[in-house]
N, CA, C and O atoms as a GROMACS GRO file, in nm:
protein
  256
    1UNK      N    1   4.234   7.018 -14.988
    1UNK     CA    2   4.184   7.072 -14.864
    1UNK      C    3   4.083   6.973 -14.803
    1UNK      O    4   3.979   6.930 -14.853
    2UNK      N    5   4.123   6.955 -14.715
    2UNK     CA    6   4.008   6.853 -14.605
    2UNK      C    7   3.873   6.915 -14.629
    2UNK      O    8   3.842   7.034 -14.631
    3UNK      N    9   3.790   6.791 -14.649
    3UNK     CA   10   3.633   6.857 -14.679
    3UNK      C   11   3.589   6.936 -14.542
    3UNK      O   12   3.526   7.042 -14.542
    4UNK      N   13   3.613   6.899 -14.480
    4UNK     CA   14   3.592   6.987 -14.318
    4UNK      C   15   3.587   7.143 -14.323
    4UNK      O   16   3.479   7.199 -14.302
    5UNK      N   17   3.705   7.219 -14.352
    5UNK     CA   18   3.715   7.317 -14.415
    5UNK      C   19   3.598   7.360 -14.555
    5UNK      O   20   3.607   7.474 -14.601
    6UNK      N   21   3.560   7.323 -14.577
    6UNK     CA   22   3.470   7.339 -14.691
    6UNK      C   23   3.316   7.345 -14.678
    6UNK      O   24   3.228   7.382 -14.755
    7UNK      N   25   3.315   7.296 -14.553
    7UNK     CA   26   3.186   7.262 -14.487
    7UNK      C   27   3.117   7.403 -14.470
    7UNK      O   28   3.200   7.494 -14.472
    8UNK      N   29   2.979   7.444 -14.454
    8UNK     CA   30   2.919   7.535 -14.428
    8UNK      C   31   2.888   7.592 -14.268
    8UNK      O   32   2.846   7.696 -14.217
    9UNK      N   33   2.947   7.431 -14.214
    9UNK     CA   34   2.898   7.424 -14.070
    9UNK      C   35   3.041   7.346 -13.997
    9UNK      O   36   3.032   7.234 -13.948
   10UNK      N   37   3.163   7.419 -14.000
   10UNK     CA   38   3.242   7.314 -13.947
   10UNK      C   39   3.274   7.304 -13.784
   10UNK      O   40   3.347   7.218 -13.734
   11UNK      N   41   3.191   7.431 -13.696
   11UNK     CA   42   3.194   7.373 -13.561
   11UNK      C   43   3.126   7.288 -13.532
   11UNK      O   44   3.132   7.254 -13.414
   12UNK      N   45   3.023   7.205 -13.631
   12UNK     CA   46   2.941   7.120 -13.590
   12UNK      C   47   3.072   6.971 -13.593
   12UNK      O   48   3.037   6.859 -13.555
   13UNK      N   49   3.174   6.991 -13.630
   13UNK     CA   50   3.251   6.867 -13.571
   13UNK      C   51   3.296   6.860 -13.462
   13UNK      O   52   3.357   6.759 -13.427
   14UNK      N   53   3.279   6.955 -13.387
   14UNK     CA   54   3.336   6.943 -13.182
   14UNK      C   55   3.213   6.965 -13.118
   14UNK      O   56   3.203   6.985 -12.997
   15UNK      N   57   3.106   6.960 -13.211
   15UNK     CA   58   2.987   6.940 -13.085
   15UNK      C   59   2.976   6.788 -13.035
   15UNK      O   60   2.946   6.765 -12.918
   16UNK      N   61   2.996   6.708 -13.104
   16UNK     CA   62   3.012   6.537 -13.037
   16UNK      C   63   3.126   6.537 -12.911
   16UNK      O   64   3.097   6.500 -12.798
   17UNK      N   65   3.281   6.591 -12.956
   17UNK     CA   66   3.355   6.552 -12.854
   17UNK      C   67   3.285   6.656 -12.700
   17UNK      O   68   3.263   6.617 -12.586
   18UNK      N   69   3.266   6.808 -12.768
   18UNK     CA   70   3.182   6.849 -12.609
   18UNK      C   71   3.110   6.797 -12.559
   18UNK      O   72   3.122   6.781 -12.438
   19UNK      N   73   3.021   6.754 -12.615
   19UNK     CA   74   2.939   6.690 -12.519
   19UNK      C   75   2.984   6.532 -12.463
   19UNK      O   76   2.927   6.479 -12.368
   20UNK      N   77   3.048   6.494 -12.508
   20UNK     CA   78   3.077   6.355 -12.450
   20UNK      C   79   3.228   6.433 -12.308
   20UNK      O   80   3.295   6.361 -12.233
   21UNK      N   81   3.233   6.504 -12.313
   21UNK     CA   82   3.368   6.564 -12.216
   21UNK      C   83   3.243   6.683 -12.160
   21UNK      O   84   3.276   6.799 -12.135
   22UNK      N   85   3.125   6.645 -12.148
   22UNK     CA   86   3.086   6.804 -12.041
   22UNK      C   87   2.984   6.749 -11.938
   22UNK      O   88   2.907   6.818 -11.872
   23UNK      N   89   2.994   6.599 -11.933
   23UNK     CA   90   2.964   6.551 -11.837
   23UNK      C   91   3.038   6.385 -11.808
   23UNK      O   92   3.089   6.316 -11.896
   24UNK      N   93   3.025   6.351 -11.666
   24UNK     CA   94   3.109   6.198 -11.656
   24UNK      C   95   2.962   6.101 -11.741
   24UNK      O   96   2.956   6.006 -11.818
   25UNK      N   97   2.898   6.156 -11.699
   25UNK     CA   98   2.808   6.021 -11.733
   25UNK      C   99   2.773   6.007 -11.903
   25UNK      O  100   2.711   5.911 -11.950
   26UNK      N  101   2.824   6.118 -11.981
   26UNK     CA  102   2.825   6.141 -12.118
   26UNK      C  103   2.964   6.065 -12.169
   26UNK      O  104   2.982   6.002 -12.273
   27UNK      N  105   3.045   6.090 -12.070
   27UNK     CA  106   3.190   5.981 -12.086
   27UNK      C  107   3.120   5.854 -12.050
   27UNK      O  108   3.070   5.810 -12.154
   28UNK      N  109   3.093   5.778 -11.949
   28UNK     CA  110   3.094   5.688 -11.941
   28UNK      C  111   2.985   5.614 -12.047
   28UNK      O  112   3.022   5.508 -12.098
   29UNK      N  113   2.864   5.663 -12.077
   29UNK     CA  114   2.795   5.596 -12.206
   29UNK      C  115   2.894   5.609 -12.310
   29UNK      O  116   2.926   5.493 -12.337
   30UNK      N  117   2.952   5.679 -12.375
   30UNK     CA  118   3.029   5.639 -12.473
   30UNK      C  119   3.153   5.528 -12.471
   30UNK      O  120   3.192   5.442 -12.550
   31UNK      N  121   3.189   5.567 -12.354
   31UNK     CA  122   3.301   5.431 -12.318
   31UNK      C  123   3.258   5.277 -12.324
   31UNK      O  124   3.321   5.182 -12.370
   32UNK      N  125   3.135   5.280 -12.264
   32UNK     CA  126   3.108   5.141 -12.144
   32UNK      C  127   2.959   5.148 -12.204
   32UNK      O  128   2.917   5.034 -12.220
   33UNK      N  129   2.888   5.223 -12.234
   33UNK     CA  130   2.738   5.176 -12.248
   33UNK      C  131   2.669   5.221 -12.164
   33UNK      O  132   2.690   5.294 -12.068
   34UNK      N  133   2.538   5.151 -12.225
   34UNK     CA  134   2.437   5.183 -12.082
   34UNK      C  135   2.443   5.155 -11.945
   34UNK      O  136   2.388   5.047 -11.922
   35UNK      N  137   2.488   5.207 -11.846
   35UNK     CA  138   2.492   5.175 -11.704
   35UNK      C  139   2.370   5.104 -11.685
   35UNK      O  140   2.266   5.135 -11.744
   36UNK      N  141   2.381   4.985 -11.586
   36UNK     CA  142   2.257   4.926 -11.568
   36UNK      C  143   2.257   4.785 -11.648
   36UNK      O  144   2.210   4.676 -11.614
   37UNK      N  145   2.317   4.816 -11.752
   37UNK     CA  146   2.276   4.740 -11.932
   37UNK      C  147   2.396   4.604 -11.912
   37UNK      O  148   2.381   4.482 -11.907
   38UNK      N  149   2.534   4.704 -11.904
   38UNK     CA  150   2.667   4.671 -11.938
   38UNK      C  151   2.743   4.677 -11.797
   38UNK      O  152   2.798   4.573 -11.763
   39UNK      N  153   2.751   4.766 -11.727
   39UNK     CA  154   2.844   4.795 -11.599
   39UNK      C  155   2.739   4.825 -11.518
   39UNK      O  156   2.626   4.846 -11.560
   40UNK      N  157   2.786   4.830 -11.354
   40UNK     CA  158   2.721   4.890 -11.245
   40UNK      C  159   2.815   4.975 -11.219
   40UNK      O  160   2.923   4.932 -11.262
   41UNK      N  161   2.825   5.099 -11.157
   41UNK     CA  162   2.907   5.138 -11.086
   41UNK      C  163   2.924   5.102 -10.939
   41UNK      O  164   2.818   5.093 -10.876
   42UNK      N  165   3.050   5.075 -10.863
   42UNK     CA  166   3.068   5.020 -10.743
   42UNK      C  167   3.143   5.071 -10.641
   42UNK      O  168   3.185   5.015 -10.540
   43UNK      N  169   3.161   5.240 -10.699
   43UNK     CA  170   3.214   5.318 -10.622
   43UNK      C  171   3.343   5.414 -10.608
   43UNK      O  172   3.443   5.359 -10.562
   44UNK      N  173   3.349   5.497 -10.628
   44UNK     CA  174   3.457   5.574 -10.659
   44UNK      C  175   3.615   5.563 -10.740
   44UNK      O  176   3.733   5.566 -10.706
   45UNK      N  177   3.518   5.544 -10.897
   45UNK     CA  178   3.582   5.515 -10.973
   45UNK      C  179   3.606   5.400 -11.034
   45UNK      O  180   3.682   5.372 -11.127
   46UNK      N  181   3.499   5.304 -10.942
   46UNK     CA  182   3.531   5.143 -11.006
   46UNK      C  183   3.408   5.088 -11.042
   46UNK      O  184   3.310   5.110 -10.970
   47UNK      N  185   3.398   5.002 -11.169
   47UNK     CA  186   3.318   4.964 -11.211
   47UNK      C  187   3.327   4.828 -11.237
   47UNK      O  188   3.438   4.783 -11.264
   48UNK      N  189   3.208   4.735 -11.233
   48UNK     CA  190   3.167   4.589 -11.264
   48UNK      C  191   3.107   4.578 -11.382
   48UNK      O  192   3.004   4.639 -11.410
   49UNK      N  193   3.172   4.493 -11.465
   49UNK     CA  194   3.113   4.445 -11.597
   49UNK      C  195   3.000   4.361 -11.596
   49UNK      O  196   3.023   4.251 -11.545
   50UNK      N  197   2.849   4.384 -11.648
   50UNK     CA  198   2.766   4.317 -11.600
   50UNK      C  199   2.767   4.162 -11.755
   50UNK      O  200   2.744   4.042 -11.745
   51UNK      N  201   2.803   4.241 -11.867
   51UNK     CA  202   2.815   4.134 -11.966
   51UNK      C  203   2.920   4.149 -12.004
   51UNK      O  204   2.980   4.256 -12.000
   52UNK      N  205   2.972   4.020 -12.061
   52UNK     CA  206   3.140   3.970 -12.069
   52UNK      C  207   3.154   3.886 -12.188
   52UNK      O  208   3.119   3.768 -12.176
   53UNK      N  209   3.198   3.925 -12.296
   53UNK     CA  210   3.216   3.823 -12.421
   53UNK      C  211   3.291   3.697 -12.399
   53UNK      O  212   3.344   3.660 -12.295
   54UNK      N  213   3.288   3.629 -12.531
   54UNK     CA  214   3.345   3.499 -12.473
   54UNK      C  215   3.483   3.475 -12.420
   54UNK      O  216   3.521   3.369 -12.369
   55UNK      N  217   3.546   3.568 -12.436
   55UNK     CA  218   3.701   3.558 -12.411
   55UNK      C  219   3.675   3.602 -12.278
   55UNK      O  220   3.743   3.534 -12.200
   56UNK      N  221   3.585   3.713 -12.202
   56UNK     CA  222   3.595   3.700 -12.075
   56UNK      C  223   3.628   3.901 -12.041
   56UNK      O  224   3.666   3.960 -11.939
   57UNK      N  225   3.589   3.951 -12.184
   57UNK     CA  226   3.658   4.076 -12.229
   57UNK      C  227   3.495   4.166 -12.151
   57UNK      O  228   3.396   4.101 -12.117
   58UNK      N  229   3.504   4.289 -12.139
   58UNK     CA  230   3.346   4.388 -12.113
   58UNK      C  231   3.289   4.351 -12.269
   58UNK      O  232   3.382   4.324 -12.344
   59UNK      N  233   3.192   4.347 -12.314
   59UNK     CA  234   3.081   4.290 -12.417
   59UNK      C  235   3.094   4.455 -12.479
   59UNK      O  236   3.114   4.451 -12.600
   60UNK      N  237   3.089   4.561 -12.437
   60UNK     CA  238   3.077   4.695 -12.475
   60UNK      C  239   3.181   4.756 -12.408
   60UNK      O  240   3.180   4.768 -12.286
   61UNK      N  241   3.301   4.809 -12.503
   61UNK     CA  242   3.390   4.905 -12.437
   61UNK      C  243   3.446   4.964 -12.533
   61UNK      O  244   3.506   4.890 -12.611
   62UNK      N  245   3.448   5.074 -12.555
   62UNK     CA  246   3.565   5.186 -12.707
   62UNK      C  247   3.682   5.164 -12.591
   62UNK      O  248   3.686   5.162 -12.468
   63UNK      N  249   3.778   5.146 -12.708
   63UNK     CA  250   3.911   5.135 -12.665
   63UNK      C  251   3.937   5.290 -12.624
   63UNK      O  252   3.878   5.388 -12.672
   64UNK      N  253   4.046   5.291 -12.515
   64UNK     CA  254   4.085   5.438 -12.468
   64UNK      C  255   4.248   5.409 -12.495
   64UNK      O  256   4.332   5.497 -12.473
   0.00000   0.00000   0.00000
């Protein structure tokens, strides 16, 4: 049996994905980082990478 099940507390494993899905800007720090840091936003829906690894890739991004 998955330790999950066994747990004393197992809704505490969908409190991370709610909150990263109960707001955009809770999505976008997990995606992309700190706004400001890593990206600007530039307007309805589009964003500028402010740091860029050496290949030329966003410096901070979870794969989707």
């Amino acid at each position: 049996m998955p330790s999950s099940a066994r747990s004393p507390h197992p809704e505490a494993a969908v409190q991370f994905p709610n909150w990263v899905f109960s707001s955009q800007d809770n999505f976008d720090l997990v995606l992309y980082g700190p706004e400001g840091e890593y990206w600007k936003n530039i307007g309805d829906g589009l964003k500028e990478d402010l740091k860029l690894d050496s290949n030329g890739a966003p410096a901070y991004q979870v794969a989707s």
